[in-house]
Backbone bond lengths (Angstrom), bond angles and torsions (degrees), N, CA, C in turn:
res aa  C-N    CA-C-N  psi(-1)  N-CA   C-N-CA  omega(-1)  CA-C   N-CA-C  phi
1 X - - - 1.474 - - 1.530 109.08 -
2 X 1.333 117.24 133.69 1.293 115.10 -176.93 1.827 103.37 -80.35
3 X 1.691 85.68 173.37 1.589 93.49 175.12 1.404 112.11 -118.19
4 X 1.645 96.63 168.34 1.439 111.79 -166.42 1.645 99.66 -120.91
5 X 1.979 97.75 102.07 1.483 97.47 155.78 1.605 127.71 -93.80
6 X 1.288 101.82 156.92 1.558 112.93 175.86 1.381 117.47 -135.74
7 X 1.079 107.90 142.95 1.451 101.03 -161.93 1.873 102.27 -117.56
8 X 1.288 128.32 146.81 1.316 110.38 -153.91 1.443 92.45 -164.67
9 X 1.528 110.60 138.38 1.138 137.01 -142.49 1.538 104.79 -173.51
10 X 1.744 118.65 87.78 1.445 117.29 -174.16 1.469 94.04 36.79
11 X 1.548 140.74 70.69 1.437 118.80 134.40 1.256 120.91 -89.37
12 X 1.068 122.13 -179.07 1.804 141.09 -163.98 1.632 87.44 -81.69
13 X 1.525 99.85 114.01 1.494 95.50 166.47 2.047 133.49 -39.59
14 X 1.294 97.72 -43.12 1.163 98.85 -173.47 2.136 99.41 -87.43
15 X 0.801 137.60 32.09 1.000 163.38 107.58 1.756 112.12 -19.61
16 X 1.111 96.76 -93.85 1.898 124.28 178.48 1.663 92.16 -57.84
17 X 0.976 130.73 -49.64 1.364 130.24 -153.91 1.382 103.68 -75.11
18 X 1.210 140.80 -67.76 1.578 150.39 141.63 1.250 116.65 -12.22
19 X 1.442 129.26 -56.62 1.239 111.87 174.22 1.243 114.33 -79.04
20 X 1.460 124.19 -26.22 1.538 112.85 176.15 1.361 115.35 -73.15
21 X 1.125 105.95 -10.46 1.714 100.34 168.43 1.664 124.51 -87.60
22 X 1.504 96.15 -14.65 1.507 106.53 -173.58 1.648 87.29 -81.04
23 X 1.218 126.95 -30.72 1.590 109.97 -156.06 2.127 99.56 -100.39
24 X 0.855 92.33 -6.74 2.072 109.12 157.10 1.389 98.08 -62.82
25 X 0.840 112.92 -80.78 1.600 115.97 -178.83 0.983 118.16 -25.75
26 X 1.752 122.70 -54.92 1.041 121.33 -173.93 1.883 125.80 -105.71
27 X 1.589 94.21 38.53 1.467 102.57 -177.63 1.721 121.66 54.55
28 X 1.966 107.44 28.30 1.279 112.70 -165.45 1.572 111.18 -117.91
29 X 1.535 106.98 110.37 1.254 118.32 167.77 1.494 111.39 -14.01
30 X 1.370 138.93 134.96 1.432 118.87 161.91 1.898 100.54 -131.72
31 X 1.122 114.65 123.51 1.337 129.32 158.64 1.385 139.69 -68.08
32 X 0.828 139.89 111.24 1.892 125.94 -173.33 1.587 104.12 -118.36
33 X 1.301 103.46 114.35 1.289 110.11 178.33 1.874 118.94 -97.60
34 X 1.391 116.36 124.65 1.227 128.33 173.48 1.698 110.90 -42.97
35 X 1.624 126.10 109.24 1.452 70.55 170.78 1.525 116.89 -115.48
36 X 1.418 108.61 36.03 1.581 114.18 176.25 1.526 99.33 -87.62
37 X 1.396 118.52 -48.46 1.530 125.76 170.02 1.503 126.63 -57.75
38 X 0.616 86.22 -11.82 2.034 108.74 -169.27 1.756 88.89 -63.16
39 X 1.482 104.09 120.31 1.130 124.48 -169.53 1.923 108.50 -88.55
40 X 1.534 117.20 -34.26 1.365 87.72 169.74 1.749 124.08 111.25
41 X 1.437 95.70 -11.96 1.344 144.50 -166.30 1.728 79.36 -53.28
42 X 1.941 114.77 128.88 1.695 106.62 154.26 1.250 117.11 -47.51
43 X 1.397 100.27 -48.83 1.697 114.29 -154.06 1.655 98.83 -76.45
44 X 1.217 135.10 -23.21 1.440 132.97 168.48 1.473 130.85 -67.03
45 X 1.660 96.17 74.32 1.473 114.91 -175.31 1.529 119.96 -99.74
46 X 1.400 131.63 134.48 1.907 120.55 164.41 1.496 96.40 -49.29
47 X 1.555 93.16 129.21 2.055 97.76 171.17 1.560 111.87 -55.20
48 X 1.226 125.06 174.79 1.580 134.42 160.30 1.578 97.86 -63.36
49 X 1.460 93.22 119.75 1.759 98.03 156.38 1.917 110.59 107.49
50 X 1.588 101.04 -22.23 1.326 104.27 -165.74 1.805 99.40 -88.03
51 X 1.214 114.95 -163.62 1.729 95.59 -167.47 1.889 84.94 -147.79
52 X 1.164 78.21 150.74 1.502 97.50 -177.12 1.394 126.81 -136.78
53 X 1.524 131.65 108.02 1.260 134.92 172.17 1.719 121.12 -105.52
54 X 1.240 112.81 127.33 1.302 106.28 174.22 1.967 129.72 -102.45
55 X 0.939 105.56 120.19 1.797 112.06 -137.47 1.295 99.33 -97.53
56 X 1.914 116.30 -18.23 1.375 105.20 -178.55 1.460 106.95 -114.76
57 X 1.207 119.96 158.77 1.757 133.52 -153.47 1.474 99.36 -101.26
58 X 1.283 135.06 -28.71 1.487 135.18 174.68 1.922 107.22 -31.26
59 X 1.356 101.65 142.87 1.330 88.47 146.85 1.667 157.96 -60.05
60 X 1.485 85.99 -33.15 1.797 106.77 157.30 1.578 104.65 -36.92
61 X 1.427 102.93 -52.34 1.440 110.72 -148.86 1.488 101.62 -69.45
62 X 1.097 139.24 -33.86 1.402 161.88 -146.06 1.535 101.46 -94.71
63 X 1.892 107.89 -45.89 1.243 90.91 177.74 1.389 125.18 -94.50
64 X 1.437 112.52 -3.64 1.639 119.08 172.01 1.901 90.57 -79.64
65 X 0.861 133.14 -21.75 1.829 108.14 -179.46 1.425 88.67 -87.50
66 X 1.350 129.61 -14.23 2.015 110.23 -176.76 1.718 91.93 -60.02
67 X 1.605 100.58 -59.17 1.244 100.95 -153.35 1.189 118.22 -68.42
68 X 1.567 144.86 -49.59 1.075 146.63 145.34 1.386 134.98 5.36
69 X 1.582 93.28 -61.08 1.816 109.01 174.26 1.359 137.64 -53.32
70 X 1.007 128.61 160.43 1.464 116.87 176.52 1.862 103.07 -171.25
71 X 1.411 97.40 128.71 1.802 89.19 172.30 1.245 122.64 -48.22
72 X 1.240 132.22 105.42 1.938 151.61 156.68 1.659 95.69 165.41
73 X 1.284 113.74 5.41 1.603 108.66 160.28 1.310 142.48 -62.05
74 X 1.159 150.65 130.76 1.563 134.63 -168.14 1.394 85.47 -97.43
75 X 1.330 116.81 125.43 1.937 128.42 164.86 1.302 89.45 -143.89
76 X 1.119 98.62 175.31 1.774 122.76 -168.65 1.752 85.83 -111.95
77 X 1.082 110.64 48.47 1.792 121.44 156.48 1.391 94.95 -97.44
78 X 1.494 115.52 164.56 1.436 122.94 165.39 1.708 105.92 -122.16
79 X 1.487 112.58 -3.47 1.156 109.38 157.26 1.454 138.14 -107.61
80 X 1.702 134.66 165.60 1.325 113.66 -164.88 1.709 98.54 -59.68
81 X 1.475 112.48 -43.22 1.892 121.33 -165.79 1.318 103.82 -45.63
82 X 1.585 131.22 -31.14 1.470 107.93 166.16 1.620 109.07 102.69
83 X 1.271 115.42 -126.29 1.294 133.63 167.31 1.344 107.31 -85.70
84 X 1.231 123.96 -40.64 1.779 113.84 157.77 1.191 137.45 -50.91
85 X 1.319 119.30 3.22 1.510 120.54 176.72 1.163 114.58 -117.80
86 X 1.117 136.34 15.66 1.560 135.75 164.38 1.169 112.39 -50.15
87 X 1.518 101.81 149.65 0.946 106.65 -167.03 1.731 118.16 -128.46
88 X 1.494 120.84 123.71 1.293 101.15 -156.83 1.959 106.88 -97.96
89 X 1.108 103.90 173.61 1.776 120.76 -172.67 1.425 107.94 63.75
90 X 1.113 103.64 60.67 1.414 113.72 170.49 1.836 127.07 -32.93
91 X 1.363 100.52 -56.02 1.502 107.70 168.32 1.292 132.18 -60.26
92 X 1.311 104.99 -8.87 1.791 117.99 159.11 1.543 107.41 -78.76
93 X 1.617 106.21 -49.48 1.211 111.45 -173.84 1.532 114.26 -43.54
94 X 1.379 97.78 -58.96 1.954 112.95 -165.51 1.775 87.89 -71.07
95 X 1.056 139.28 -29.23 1.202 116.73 -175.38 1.410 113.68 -81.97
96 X 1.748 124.94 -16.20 1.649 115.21 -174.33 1.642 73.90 -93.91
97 X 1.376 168.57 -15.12 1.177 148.11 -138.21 1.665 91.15 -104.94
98 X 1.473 114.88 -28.91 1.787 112.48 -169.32 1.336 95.58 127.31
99 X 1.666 135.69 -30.42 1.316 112.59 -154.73 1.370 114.35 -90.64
100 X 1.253 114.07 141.73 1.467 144.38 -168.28 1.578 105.20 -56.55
101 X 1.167 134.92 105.62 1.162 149.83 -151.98 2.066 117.00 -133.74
102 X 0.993 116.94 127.91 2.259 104.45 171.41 1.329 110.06 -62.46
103 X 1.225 112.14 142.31 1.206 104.91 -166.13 2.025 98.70 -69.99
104 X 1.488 113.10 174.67 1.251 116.30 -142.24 1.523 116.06 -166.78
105 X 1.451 124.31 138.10 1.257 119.93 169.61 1.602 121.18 -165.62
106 X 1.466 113.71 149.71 1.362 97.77 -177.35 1.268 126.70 -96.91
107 X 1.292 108.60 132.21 1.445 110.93 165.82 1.579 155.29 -55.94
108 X 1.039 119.94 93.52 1.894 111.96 -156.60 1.225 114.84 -120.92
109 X 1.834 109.55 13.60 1.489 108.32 -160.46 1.277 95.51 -151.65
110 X 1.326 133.13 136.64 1.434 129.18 135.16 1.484 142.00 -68.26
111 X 1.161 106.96 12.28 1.844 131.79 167.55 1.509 92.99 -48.82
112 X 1.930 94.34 108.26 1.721 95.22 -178.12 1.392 108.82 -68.59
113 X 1.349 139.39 -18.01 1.311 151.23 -153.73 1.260 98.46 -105.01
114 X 1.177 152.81 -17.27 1.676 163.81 178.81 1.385 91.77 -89.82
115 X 1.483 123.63 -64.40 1.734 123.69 177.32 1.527 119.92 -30.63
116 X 1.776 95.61 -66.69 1.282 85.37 174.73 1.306 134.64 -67.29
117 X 1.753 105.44 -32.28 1.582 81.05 162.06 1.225 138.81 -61.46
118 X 1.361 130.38 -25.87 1.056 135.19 155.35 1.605 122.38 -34.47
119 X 1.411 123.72 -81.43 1.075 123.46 138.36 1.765 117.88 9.48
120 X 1.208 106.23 -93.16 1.977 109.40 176.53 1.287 97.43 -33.14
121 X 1.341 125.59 -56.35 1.875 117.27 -154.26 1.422 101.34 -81.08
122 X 1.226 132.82 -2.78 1.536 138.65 174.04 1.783 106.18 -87.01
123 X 1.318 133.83 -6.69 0.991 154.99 -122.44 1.289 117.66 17.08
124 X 1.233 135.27 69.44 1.310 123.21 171.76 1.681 115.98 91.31
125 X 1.464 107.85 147.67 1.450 92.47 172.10 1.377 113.08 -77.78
126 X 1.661 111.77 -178.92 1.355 130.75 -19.52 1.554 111.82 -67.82
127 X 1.774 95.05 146.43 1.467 116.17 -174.27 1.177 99.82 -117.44
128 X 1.626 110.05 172.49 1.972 104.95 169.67 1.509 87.47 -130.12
129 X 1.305 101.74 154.56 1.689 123.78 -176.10 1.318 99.87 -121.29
130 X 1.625 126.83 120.04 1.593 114.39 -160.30 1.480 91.75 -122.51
131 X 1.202 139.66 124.52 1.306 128.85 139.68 1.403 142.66 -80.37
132 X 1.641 112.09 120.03 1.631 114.80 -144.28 1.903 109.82 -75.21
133 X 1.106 102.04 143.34 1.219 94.96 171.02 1.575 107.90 122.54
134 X 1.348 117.99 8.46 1.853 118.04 -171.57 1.761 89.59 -122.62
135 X 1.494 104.23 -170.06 1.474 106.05 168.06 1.589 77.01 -160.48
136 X 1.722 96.64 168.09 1.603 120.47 158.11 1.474 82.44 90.00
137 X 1.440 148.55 44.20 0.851 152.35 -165.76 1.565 133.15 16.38
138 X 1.319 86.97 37.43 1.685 110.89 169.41 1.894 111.36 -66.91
139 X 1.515 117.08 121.31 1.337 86.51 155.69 2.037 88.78 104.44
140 X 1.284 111.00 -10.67 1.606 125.51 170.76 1.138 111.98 -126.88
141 X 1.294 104.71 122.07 1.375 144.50 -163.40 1.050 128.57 -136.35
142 X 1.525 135.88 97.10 1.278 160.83 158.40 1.009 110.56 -53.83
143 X 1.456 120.48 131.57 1.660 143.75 -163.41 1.417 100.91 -161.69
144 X 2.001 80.63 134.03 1.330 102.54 -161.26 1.514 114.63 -112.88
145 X 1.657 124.51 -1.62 1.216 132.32 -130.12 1.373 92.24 -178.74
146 X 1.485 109.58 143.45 1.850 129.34 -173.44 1.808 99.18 -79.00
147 X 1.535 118.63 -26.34 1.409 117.69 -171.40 1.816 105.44 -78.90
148 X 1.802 92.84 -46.22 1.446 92.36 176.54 1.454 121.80 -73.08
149 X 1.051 122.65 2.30 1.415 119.80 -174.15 1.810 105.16 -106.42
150 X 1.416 98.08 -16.65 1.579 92.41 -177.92 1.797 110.45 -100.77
151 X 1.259 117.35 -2.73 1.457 111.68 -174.01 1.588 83.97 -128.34
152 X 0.833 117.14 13.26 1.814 122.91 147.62 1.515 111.59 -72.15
153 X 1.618 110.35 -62.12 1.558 142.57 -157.02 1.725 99.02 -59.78
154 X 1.797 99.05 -50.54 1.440 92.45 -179.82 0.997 126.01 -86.52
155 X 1.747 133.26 -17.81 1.360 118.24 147.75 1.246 139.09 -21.46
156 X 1.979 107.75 -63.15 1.238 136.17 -172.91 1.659 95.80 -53.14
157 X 1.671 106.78 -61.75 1.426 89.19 -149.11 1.481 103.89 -92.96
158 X 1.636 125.12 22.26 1.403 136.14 161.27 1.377 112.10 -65.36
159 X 1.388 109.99 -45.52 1.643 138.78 166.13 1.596 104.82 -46.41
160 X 0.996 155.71 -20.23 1.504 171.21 176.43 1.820 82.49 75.54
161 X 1.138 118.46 85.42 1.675 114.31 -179.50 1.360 83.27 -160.83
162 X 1.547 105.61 129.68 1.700 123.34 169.71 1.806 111.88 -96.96
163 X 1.410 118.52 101.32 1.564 104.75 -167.55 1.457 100.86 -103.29
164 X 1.386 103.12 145.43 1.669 107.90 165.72 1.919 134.95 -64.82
165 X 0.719 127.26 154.41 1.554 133.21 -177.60 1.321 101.45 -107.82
166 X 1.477 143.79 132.40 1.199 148.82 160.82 1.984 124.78 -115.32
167 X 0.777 114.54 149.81 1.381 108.42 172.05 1.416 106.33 -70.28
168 X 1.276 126.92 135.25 1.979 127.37 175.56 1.433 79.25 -91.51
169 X 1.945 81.91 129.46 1.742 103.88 171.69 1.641 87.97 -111.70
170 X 1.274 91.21 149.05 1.885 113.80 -152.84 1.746 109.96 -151.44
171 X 0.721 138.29 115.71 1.366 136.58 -1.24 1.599 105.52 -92.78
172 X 0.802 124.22 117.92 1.825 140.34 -166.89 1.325 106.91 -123.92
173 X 1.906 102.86 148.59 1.534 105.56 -163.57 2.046 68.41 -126.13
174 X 1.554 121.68 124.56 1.209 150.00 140.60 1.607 126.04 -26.21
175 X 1.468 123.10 61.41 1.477 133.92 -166.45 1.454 107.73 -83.33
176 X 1.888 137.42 110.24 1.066 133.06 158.08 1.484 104.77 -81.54
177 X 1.387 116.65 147.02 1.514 119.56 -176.98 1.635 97.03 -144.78
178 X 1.159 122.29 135.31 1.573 133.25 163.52 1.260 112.13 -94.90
179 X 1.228 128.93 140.81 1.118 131.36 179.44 1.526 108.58 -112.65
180 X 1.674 132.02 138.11 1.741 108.52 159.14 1.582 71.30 -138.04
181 X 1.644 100.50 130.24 1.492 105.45 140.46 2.215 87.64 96.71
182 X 1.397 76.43 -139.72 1.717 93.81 179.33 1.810 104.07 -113.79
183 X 1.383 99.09 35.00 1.441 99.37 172.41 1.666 128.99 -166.22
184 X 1.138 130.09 138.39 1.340 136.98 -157.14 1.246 103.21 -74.34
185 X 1.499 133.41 86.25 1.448 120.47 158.05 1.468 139.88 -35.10
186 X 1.399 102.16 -56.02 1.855 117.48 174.41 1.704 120.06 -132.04
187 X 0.832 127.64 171.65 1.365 128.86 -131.46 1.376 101.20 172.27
188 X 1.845 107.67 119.17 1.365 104.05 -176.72 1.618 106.79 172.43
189 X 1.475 111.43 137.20 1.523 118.28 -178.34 1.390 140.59 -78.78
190 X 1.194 107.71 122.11 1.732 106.59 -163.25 1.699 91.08 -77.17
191 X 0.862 97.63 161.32 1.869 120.14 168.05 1.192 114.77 -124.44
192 X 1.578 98.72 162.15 1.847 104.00 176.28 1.525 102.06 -109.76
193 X 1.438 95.27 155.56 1.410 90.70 150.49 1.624 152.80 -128.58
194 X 0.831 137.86 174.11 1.300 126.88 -157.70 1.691 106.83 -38.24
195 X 1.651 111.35 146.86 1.213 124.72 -170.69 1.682 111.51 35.81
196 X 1.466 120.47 30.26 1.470 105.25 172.10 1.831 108.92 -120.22
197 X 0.880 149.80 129.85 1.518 123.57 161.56 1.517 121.56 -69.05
198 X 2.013 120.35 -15.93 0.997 110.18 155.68 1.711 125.99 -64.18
199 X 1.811 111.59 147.81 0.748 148.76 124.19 1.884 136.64 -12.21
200 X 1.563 111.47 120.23 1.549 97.67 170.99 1.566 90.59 -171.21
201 X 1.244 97.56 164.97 1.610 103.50 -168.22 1.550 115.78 -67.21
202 X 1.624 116.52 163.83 1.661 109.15 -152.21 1.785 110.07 -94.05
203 X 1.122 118.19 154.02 1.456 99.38 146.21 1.735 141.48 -87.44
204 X 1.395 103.38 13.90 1.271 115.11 -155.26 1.688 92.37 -119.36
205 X 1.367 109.85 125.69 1.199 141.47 -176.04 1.975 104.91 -51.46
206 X 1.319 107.97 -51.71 1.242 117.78 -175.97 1.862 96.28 -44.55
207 X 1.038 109.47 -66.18 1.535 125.89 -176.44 1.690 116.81 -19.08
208 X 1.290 94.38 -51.60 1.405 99.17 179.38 1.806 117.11 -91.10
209 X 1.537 108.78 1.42 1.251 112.54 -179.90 1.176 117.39 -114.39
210 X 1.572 129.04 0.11 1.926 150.07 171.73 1.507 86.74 -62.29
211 X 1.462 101.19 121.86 1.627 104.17 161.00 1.585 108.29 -83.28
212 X 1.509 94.28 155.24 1.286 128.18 166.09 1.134 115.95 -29.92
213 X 1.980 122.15 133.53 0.954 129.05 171.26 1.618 112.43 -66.83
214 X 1.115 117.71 174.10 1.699 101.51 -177.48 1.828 102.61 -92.02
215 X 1.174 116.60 145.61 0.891 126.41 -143.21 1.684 163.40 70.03
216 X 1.477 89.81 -12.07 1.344 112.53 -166.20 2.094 103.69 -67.26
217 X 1.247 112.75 -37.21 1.449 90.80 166.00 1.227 135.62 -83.42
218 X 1.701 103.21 -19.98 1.627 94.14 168.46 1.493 115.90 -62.36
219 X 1.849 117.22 -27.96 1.284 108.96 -175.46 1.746 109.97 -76.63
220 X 1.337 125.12 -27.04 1.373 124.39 -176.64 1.411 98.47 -66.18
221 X 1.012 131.23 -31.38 1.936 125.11 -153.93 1.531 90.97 -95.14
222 X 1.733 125.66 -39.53 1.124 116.27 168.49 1.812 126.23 -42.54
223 X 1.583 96.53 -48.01 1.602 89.16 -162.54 1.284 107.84 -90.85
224 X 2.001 128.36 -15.19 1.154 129.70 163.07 2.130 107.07 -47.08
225 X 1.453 108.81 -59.95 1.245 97.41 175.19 1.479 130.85 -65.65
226 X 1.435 114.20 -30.42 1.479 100.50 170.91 1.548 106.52 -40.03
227 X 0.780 113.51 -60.51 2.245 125.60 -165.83 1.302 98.30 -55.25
228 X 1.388 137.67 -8.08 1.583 108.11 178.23 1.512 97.53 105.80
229 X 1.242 120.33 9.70 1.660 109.18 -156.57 1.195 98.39 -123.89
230 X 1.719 101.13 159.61 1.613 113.92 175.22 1.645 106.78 -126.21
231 X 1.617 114.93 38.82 1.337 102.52 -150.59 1.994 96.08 176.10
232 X 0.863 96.34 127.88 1.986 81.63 -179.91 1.864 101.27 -172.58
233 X 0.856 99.83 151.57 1.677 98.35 169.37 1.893 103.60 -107.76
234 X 1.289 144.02 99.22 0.907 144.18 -104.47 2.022 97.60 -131.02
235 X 0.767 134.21 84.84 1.969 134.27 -162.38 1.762 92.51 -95.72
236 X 1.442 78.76 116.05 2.077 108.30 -178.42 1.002 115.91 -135.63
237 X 1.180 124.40 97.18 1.612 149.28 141.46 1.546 107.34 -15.88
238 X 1.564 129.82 110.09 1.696 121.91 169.26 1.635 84.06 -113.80
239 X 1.864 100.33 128.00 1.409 102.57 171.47 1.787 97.28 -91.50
240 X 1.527 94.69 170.82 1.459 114.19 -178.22 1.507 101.71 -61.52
241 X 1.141 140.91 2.37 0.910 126.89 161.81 2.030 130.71 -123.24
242 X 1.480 74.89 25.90 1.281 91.87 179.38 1.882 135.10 93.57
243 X 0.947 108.87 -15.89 1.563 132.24 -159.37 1.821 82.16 -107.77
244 X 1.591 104.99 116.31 1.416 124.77 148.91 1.378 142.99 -100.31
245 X 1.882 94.56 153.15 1.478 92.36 -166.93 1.578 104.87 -121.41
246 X 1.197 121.18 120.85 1.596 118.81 161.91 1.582 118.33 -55.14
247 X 1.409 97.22 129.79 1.400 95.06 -173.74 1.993 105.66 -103.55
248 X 1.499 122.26 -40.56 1.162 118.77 150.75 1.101 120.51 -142.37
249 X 1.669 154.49 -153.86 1.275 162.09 73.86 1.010 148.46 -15.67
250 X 1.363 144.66 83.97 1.635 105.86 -152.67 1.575 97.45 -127.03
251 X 1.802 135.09 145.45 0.527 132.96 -139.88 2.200 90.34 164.00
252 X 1.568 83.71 82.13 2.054 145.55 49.41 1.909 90.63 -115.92
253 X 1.199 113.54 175.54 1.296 104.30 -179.21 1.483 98.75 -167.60
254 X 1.592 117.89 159.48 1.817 114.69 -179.95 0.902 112.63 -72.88
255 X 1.375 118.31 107.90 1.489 135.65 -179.59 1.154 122.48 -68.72
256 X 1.865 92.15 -33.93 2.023 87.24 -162.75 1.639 131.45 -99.02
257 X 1.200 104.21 -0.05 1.571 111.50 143.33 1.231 110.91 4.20
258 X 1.209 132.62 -109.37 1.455 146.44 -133.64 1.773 87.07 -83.68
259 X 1.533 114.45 -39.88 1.754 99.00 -171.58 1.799 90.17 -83.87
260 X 0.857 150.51 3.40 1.599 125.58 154.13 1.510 97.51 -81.45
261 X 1.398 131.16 -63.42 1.540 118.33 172.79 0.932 130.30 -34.02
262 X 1.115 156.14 -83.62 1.358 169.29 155.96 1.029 132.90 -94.73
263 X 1.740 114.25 34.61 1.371 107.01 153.14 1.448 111.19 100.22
264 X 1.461 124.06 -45.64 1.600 136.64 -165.29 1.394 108.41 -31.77
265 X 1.499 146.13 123.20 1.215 123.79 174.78 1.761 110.26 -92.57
266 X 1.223 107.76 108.50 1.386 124.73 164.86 1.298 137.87 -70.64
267 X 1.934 98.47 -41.66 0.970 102.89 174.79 1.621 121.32 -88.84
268 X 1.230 113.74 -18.40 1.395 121.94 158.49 1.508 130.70 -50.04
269 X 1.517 103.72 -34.07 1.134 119.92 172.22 1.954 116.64 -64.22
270 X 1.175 83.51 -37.73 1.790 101.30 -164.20 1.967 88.06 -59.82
271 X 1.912 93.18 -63.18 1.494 90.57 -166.34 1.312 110.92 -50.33
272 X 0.960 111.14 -69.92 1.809 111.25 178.36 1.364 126.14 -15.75
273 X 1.217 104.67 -48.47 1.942 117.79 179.32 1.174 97.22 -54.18
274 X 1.385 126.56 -67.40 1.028 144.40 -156.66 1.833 119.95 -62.04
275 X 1.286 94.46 -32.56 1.455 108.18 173.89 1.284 129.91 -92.25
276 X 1.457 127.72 -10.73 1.245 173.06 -17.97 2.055 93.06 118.82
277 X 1.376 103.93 -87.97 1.355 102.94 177.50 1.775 114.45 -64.87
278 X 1.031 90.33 -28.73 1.783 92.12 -171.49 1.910 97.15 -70.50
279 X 1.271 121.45 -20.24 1.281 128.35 173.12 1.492 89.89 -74.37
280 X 1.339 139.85 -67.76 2.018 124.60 -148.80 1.747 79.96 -72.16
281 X 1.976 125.24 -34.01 1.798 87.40 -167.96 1.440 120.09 -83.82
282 X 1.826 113.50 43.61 1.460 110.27 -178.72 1.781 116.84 68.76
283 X 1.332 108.85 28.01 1.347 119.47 -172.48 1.782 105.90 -46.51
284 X 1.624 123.71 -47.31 1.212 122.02 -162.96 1.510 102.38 -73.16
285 X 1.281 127.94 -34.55 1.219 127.86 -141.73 1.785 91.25 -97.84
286 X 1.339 125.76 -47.35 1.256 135.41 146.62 1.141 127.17 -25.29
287 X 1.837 118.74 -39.30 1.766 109.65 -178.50 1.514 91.40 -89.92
288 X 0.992 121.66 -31.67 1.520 114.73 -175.07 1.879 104.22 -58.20
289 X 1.393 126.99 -36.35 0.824 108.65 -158.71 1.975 103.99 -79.18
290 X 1.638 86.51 -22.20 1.553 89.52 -155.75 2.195 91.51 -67.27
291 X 1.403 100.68 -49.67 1.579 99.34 179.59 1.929 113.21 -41.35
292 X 1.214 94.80 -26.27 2.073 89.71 157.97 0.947 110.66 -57.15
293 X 1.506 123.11 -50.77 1.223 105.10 -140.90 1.832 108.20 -115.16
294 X 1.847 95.66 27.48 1.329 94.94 -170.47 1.870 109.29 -71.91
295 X 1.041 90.97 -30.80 1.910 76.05 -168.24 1.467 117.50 -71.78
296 X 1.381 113.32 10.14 1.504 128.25 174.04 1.979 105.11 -92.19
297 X 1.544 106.00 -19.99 1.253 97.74 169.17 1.481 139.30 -102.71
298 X 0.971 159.50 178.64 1.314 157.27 -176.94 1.941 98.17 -120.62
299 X 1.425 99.71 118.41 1.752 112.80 -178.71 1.344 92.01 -83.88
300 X 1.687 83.91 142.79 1.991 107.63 177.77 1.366 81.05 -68.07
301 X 1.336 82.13 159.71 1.625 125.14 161.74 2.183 106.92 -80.97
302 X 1.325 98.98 86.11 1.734 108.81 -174.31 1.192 102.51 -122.85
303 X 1.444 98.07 170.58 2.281 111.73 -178.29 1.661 63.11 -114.02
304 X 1.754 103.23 125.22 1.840 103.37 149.72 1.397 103.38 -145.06
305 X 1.523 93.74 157.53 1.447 109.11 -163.18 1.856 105.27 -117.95
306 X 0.856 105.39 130.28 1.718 98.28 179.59 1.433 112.74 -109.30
307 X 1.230 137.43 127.84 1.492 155.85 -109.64 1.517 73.56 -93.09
308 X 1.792 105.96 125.72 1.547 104.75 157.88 1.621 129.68 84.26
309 X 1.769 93.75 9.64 1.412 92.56 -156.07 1.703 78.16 -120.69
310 X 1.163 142.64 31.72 1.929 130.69 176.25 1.253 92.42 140.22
């Protein structure tokens, strides 16, 4: 049976907790790798066949799954490169891929006369000015006014930070969508709250049980695969008139929302895929080879738990 690494870096406890319970179930080793501790080791590779997700967003975290990886891995990549093939500017991406996107542009200048044009092609204010790289809608910023948007602009890009401009889609109902595979596991509406126009997940049960706008998973599975991905937490804009807009991808992303709400198994879903593919990449025949060749390697330094055993 292959194993299940995770690589972890300040994640959301119930995060770790969910999938290690999904891989109990299924009689599956689960590993948790440090990745501030993460030593770095050549020889400290995921075996052929075993599957690997990386759950925390740090950079640390990013570079212990570079190094780790190796093609015969099960990841929620869709390419052999893995964690090496990402792909960056996503909103170019989803827009040459087909997916329905606000219109959008980046910012690199404080040229008040470039703004406003900008501005016009957004149709008009209010606009949002997003700076990439936060979540929980940190870092998005709604602008209402040519003064506030320009002693906004030069902060940001005083900061050596290039932020995007988006069109504000208005009146919009806030769609989280998970993706595993070629299909939407969970499904569920963010809310605002008072005096904010951001967005965050609900406390109200109904929320996670409103079906789907029509379309909304063909568009989540679309923009998870443009990116290389088999796996995404997916933020979609439904305007009042029906016609949606992806706002990003995210991938690793908080999964467990809807399975602390109501139950949904997400993380079951994840393992499964994963074990599932690690079966077509010759997973059995692969751990057998790697258990040859274990005493030639040096074992990471991991917290692992073996299914059933405490």
């Amino acid at each position: 049976m292959p194993k299940f690494y995770l690589i972890n870096a300040n994640v959301p406890d119930e995060t770790v907790r969910t999938l290690h319970a999904s891989c109990e179930q299924r009689d599956i080793e689960f590993v948790e790798i440090d990745a501030i501790t993460f030593d770095y080791e050549p020889s400290h590779r995921v075996g052929l066949g075993d599957m690997l997700y990386c759950a925390g967003t740090t950079a640390a975290a990013g570079f212990v799954e570079q190094h780790i990886y190796q093609p015969g891995v099960a990841t929620f990549y869709s390419s052999s490169d893995g964690p090496l093939a990402r792909k960056g500017n996503p909103l170019l991406v989803f827009q040459r891929a087909g997916v329905p996107v606000p219109r959008w542009v980046h910012v690199t200048t404080n040229d008040r006369n470039l703004l406003r044009r900008f501005v016009e092609r957004m149709g008009e204010f209010p606009v949002i000015l997003k700076v990439p790289g936060f979540s929980r809608g940190i870092g998005t910023t709604r602008i209402d006014s040519m003064p506030s948007l320009f002693s906004i602009v030069d902060y940001i890009l005083a900061s050596g930070v290039y932020p995007i401009l988006c069109a504000y889609i208005h009146p919009a109902t806030h769609w989280r969508a998970v993706v595993v595979g070629d299909r939407m596991v969970s499904h569920y509406r963010n809310v605002t709250e008072q005096d904010d126009f951001r967005t965050s997940g609900s406390a109200q049960e109904e929320d996670y049980r409103a079906p789907a706008p029509l379309g909304l998973e063909e568009t989540a599975v679309a923009a998870v695969h443009a990116l290389g991905h088999e796996f995404g937490g997916v933020d979609v804009l439904e305007h009042s008139s029906g016609r949606l807009y992806v706002l990003e991808s995210n991938n690793p992303c908080y999964f467990a929302t809807a399975q602390l709400a109501i139950g949904t198994d997400v993380s079951g879903a994840m393992v499964e895929y994963l074990l599932q593919k690690s079966k077509r990449l010759g997973g059995s025949s692969n751990n057998q080879d790697r258990k040859a060749r274990g005493s030639r390697r040096k074992p990471m330094k991991t917290r692992s738990s073996v299914a059933g055993s405490a």
